[in-house]
PyMOL commands that place a pseudoatom at each C-alpha (Angstrom):
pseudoatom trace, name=CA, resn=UNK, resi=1, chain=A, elem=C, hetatm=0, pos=[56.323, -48.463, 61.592]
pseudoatom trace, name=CA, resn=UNK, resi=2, chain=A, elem=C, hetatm=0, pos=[53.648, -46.872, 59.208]
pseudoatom trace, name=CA, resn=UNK, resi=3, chain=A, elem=C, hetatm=0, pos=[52.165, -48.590, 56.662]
pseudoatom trace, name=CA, resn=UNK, resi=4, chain=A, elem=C, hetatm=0, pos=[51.487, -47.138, 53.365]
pseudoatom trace, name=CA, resn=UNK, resi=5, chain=A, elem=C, hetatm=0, pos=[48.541, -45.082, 52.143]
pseudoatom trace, name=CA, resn=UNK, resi=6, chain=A, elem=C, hetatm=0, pos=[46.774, -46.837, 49.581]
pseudoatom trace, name=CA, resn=UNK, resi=7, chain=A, elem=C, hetatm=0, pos=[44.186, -44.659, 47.346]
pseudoatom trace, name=CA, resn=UNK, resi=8, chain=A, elem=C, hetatm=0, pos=[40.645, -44.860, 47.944]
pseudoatom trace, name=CA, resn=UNK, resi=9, chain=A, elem=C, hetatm=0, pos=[38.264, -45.449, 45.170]
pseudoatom trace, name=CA, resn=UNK, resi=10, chain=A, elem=C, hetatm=0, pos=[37.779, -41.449, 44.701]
pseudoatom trace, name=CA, resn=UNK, resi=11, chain=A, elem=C, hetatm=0, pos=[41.056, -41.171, 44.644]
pseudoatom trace, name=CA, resn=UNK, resi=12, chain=A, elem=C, hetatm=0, pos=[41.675, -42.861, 41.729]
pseudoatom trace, name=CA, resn=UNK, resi=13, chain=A, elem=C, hetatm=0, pos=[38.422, -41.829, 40.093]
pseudoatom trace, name=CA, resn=UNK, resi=14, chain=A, elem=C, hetatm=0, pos=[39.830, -38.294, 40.272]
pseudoatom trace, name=CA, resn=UNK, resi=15, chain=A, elem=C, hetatm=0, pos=[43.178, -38.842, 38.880]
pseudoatom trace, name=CA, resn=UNK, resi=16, chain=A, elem=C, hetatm=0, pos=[41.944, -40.859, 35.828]
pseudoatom trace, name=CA, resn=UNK, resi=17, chain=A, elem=C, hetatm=0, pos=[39.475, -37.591, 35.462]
pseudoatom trace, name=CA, resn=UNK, resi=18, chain=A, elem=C, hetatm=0, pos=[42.371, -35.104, 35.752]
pseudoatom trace, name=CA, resn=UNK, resi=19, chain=A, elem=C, hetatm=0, pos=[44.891, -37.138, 33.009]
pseudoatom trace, name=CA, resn=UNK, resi=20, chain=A, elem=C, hetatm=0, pos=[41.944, -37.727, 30.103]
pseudoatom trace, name=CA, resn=UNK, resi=21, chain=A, elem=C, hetatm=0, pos=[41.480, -33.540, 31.218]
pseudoatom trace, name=CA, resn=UNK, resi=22, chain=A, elem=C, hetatm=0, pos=[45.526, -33.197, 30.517]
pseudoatom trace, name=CA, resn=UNK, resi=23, chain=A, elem=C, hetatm=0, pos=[45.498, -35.659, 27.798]
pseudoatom trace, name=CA, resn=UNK, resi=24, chain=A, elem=C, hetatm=0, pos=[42.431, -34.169, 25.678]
pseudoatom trace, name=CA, resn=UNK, resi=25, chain=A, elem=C, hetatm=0, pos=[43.875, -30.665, 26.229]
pseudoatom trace, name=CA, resn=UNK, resi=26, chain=A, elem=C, hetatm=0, pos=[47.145, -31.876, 24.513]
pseudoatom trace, name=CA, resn=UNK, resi=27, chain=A, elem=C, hetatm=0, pos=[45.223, -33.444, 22.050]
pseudoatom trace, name=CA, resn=UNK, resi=28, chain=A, elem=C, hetatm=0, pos=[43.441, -29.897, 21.176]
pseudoatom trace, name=CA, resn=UNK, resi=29, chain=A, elem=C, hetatm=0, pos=[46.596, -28.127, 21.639]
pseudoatom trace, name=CA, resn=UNK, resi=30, chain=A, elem=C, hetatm=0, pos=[48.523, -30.578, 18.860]
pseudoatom trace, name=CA, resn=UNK, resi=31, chain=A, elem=C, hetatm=0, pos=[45.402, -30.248, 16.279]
pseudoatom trace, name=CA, resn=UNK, resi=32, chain=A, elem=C, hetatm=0, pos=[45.488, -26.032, 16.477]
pseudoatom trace, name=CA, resn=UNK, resi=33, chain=A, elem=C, hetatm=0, pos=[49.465, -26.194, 16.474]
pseudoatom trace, name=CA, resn=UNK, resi=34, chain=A, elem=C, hetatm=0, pos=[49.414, -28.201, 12.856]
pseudoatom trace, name=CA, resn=UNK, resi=35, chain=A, elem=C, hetatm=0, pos=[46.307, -26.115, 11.489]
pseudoatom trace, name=CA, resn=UNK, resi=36, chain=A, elem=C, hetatm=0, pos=[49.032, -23.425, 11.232]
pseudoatom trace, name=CA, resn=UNK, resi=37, chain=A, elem=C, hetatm=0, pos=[47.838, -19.809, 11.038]
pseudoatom trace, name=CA, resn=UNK, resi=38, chain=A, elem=C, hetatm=0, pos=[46.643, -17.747, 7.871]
pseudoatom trace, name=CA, resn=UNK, resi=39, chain=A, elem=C, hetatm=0, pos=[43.538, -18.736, 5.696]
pseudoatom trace, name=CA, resn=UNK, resi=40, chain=A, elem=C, hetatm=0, pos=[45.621, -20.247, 3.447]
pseudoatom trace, name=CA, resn=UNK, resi=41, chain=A, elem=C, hetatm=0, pos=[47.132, -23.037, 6.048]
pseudoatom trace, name=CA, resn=UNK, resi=42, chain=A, elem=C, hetatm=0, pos=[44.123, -24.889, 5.877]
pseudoatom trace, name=CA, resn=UNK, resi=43, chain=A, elem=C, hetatm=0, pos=[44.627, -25.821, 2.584]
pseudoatom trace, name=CA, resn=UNK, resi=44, chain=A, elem=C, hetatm=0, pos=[48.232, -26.686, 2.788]
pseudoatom trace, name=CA, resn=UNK, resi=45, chain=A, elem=C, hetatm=0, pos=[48.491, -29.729, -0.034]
pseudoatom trace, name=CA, resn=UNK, resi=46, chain=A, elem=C, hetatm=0, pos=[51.050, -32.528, 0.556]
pseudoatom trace, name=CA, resn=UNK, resi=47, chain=A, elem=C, hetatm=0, pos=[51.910, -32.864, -3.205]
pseudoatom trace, name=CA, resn=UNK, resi=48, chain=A, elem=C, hetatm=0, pos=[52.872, -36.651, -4.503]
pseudoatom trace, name=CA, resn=UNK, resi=49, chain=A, elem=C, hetatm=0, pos=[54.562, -36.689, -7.490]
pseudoatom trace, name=CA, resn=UNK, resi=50, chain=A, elem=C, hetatm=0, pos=[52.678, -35.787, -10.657]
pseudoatom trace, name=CA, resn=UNK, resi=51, chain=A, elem=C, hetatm=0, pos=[50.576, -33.409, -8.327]
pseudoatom trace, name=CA, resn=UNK, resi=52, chain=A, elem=C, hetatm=0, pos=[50.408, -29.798, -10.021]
pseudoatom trace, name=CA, resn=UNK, resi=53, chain=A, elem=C, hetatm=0, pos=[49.424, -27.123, -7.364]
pseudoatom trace, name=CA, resn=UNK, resi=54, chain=A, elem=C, hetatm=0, pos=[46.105, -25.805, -9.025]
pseudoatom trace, name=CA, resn=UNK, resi=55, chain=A, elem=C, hetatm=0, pos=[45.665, -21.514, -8.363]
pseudoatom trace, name=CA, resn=UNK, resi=56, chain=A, elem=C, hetatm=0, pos=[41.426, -20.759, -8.500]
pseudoatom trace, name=CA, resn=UNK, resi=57, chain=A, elem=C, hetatm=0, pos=[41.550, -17.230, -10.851]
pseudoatom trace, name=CA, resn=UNK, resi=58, chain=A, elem=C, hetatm=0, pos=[38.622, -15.995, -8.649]
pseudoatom trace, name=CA, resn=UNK, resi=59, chain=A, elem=C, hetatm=0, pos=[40.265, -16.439, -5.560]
pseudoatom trace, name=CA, resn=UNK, resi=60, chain=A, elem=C, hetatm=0, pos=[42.744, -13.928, -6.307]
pseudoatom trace, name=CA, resn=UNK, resi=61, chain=A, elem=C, hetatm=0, pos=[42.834, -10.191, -5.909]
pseudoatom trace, name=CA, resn=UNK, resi=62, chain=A, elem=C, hetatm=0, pos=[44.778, -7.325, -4.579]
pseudoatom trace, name=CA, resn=UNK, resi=63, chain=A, elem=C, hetatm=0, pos=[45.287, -8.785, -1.243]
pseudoatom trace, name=CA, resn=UNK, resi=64, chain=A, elem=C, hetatm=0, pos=[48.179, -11.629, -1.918]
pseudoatom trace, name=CA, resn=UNK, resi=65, chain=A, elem=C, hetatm=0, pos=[46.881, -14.793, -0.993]
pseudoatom trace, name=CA, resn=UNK, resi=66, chain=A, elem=C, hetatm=0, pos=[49.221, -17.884, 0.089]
pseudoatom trace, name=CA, resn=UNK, resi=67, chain=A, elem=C, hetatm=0, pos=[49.462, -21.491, -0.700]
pseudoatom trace, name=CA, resn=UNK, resi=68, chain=A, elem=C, hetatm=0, pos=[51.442, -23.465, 1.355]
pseudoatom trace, name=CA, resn=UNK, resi=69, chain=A, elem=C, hetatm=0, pos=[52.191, -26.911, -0.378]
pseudoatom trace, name=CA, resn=UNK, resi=70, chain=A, elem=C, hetatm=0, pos=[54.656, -29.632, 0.831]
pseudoatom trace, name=CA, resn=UNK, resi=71, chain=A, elem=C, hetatm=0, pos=[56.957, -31.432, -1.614]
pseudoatom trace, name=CA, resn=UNK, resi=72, chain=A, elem=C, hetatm=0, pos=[59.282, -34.409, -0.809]
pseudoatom trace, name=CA, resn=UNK, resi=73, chain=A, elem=C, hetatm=0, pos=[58.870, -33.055, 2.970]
pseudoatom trace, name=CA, resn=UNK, resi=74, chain=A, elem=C, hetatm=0, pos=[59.903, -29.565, 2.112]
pseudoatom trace, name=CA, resn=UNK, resi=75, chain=A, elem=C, hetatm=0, pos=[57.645, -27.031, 3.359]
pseudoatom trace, name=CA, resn=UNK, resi=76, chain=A, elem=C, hetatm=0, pos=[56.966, -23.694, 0.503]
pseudoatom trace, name=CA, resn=UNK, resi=77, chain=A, elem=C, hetatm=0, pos=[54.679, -21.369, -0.896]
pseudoatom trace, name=CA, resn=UNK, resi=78, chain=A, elem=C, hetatm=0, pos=[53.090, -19.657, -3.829]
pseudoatom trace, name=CA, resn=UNK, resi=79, chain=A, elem=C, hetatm=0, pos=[51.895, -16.403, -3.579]
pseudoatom trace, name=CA, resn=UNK, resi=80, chain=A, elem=C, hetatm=0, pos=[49.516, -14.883, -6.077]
pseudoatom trace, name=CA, resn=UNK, resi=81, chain=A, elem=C, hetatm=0, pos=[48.123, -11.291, -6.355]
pseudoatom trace, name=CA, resn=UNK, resi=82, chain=A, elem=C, hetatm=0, pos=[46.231, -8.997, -8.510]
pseudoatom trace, name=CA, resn=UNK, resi=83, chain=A, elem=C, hetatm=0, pos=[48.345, -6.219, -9.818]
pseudoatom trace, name=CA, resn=UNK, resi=84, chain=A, elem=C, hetatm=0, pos=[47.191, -2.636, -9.610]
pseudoatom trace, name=CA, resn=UNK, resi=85, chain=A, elem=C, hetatm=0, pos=[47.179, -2.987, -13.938]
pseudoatom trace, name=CA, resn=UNK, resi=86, chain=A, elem=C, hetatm=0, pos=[44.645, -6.184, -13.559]
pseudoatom trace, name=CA, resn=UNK, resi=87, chain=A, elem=C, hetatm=0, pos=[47.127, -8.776, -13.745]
pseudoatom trace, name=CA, resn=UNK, resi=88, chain=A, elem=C, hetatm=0, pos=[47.684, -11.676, -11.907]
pseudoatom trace, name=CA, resn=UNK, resi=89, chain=A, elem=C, hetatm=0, pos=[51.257, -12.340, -10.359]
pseudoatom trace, name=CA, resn=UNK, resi=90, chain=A, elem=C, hetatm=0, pos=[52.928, -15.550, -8.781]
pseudoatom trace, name=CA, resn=UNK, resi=91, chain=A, elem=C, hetatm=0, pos=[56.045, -16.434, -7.395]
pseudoatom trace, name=CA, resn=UNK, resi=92, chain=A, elem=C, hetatm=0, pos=[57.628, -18.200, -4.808]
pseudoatom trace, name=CA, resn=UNK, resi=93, chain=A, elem=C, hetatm=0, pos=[57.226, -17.301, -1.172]
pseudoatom trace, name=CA, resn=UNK, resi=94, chain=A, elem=C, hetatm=0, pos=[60.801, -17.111, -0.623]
pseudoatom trace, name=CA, resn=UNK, resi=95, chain=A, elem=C, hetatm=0, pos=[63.473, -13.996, -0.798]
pseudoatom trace, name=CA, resn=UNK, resi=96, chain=A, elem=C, hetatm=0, pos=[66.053, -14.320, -3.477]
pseudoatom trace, name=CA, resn=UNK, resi=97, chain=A, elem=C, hetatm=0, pos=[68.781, -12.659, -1.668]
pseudoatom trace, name=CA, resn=UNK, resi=98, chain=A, elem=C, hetatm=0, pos=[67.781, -13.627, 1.938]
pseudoatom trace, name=CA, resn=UNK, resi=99, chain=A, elem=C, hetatm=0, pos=[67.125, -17.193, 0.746]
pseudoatom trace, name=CA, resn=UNK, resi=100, chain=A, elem=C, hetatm=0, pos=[68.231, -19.364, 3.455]
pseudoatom trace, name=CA, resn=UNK, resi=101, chain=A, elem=C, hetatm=0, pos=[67.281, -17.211, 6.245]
pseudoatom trace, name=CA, resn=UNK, resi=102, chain=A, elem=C, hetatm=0, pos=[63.849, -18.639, 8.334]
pseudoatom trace, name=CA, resn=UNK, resi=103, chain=A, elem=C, hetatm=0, pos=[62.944, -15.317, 7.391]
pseudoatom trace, name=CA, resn=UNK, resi=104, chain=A, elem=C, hetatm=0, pos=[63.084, -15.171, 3.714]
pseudoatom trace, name=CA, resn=UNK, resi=105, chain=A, elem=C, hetatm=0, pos=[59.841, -14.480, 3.298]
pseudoatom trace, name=CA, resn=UNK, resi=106, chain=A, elem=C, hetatm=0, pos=[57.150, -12.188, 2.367]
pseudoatom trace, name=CA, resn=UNK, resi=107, chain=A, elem=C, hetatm=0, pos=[53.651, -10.783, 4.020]
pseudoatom trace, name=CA, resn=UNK, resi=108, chain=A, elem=C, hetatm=0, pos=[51.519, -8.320, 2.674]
pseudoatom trace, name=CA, resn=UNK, resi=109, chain=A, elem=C, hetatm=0, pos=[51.972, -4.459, 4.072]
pseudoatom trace, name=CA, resn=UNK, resi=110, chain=A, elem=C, hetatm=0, pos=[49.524, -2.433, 2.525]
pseudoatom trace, name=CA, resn=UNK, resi=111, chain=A, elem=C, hetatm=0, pos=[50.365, -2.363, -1.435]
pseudoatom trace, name=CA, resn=UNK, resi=112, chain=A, elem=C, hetatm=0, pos=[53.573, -3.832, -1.233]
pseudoatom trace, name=CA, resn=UNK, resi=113, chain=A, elem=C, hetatm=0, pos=[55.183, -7.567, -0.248]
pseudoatom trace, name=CA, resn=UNK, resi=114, chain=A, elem=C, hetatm=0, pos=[57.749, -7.134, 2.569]
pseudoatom trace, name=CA, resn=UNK, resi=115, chain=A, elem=C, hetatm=0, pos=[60.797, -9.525, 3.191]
pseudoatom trace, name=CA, resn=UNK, resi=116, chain=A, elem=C, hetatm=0, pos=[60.541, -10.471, 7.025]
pseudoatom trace, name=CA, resn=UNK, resi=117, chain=A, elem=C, hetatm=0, pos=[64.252, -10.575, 7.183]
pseudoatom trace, name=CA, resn=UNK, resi=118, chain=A, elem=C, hetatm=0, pos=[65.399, -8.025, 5.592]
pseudoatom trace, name=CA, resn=UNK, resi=119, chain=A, elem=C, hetatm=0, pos=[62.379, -5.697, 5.630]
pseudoatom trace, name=CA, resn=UNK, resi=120, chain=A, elem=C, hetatm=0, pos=[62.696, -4.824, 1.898]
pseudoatom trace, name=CA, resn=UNK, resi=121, chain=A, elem=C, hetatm=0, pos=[59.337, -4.091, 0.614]
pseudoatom trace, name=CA, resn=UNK, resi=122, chain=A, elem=C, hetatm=0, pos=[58.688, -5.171, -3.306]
pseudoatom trace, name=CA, resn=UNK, resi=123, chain=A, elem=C, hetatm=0, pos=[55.481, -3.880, -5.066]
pseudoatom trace, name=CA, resn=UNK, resi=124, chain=A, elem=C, hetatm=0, pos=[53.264, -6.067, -6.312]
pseudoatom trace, name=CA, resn=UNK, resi=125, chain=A, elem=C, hetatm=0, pos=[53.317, -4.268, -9.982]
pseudoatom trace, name=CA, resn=UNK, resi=126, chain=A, elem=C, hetatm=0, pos=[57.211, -6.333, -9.826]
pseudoatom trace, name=CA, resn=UNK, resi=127, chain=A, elem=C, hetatm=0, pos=[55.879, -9.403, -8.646]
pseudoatom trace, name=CA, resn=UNK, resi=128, chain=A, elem=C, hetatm=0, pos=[56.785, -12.127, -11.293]
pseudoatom trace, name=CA, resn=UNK, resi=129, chain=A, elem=C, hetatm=0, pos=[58.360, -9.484, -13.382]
pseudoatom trace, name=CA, resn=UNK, resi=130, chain=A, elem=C, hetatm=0, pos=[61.626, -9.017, -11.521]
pseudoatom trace, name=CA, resn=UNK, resi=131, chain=A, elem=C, hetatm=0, pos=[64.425, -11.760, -10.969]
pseudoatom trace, name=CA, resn=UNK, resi=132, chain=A, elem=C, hetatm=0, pos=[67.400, -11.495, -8.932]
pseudoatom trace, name=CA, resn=UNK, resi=133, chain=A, elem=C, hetatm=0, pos=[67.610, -8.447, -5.942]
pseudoatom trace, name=CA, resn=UNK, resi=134, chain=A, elem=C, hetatm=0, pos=[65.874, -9.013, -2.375]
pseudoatom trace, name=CA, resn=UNK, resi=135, chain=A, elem=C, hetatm=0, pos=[61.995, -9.758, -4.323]
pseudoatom trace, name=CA, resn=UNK, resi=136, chain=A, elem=C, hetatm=0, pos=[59.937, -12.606, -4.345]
pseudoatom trace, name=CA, resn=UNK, resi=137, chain=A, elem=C, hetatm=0, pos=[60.812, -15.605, -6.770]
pseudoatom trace, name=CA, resn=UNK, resi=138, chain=A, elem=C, hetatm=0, pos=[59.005, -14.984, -10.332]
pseudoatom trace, name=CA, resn=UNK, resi=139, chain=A, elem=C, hetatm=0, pos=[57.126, -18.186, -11.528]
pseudoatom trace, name=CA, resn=UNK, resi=140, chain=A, elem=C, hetatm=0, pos=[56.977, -16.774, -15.018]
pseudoatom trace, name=CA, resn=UNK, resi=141, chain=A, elem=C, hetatm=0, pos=[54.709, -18.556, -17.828]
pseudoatom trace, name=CA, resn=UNK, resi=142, chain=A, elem=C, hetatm=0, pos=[57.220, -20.976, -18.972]
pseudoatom trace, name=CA, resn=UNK, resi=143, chain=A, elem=C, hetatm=0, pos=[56.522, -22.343, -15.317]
pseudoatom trace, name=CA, resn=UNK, resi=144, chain=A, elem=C, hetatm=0, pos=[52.793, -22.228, -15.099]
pseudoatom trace, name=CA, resn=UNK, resi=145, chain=A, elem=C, hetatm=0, pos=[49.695, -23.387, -17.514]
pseudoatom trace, name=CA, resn=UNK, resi=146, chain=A, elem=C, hetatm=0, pos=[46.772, -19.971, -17.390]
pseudoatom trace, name=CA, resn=UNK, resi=147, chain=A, elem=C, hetatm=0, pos=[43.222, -20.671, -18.463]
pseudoatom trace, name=CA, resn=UNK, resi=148, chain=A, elem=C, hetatm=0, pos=[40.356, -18.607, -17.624]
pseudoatom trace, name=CA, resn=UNK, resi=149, chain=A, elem=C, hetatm=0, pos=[39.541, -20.390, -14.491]
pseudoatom trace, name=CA, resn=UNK, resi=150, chain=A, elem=C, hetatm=0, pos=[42.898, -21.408, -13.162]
pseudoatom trace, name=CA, resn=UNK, resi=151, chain=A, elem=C, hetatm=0, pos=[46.803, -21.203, -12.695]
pseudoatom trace, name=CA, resn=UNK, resi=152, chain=A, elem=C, hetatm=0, pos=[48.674, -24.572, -12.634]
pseudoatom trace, name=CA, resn=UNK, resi=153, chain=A, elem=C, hetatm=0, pos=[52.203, -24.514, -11.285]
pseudoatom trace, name=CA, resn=UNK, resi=154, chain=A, elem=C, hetatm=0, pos=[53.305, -28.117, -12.071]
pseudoatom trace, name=CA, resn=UNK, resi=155, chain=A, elem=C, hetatm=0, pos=[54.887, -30.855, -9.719]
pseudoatom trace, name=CA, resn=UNK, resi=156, chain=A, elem=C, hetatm=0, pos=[58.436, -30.805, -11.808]
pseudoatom trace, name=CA, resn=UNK, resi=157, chain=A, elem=C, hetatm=0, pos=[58.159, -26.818, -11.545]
pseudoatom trace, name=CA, resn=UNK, resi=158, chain=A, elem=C, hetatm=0, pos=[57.417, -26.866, -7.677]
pseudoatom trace, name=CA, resn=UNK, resi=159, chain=A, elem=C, hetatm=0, pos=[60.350, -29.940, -7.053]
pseudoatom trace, name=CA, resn=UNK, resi=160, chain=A, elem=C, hetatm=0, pos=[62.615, -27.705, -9.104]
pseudoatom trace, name=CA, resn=UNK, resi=161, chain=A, elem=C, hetatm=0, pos=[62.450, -24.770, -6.122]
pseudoatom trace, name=CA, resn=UNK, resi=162, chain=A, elem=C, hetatm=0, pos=[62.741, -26.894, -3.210]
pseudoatom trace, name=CA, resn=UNK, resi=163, chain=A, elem=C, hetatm=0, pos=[66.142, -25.658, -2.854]
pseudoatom trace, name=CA, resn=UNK, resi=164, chain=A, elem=C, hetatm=0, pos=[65.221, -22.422, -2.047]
pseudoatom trace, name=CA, resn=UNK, resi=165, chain=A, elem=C, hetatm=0, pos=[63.146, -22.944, 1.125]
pseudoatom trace, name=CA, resn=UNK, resi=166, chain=A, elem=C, hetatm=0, pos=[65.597, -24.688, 4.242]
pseudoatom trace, name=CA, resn=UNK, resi=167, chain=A, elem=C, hetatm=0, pos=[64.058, -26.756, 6.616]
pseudoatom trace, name=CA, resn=UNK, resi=168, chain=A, elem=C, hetatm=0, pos=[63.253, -24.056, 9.138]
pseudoatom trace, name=CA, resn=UNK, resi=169, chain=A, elem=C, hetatm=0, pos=[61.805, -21.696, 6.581]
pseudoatom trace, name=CA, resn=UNK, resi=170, chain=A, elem=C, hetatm=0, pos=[59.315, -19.967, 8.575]
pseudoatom trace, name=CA, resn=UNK, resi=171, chain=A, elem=C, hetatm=0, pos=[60.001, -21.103, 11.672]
for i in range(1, 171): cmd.bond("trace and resi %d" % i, "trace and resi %d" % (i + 1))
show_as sticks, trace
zoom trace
């Protein structure tokens, strides 16, 4: 009859060692998983009610820049841009005609915005001009408050377009 092995000290030393390795590695791997990706993900805002998403006018030019925001759980995005006249665009990250799709959205390809699921590419001269058709959804001025220094899309504005981003938007 054998008797059973019991662990010696080292043992045990080494497999407490090995699962705070495992468990710290997790631990990095969950913090760079929820950073998301882009240089706008880092400054995703969880928006409460009442809180506006505020747009920095000298943050923007012709490369379209992102801002993810979260409203009653719902994952979306603003994307604002320079036009080739000077202006500055917004609208919603999401496809109009695609909406619904994980997909339906858009990512800057050279001077245009292209949908990632259908691959239609919008220029950014139509950004916030056009509504309706496979383009990006217009948050025209009724929708925002311009000064000099900033754009303001409000909370009410934001909660309004929850709708169009589905829970695995971007997934």
């Amino acid at each position: 009859m054998q008797t059973p092995k019991t662990p010696n000290k080292r043992g045990a030393q080494k497999s407490l060692f090995v699962g705070i390795l495992l468990a710290l590695s997790l631990l990095l791997a969950l913090t760079a998983c929820s950073a998301g990706s882009g240089p706008a993900a880092n400054n995703e805002q969880a928006a409460q009610p009442g809180d506006d998403l505020v747009i920095q006018i000298s943050d923007i030019s012709e490369t379209a820049k992102f801002y993810p925001v979260t409203v009653d759980g719902t994952r979306m995005e603003v994307v604002a841009v320079k036009a080739p006249d000077g202006t500055i665009r917004t609208a919603f990250n999401t496809c109009q005609v695609c909406n619904g799709s994980p997909k339906a959205y858009f990512e800057q390809s050279g001077t245009t915005l292209q949908c990632q699921n259908c691959g239609n590419k919008f220029p950014m001269d139509r950004v916030e001009v056009e509504a309706g058709g496979c383009n990006p959804v217009p948050i025209f001025d009724t929708d925002k408050t311009v000064t000099d220094e900033s754009i303001t899309v409000s909370y009410a504005t934001l909660q309004a377009n929850v709708y169009r981003f589905p829970a695995n938007w971007k997934k």
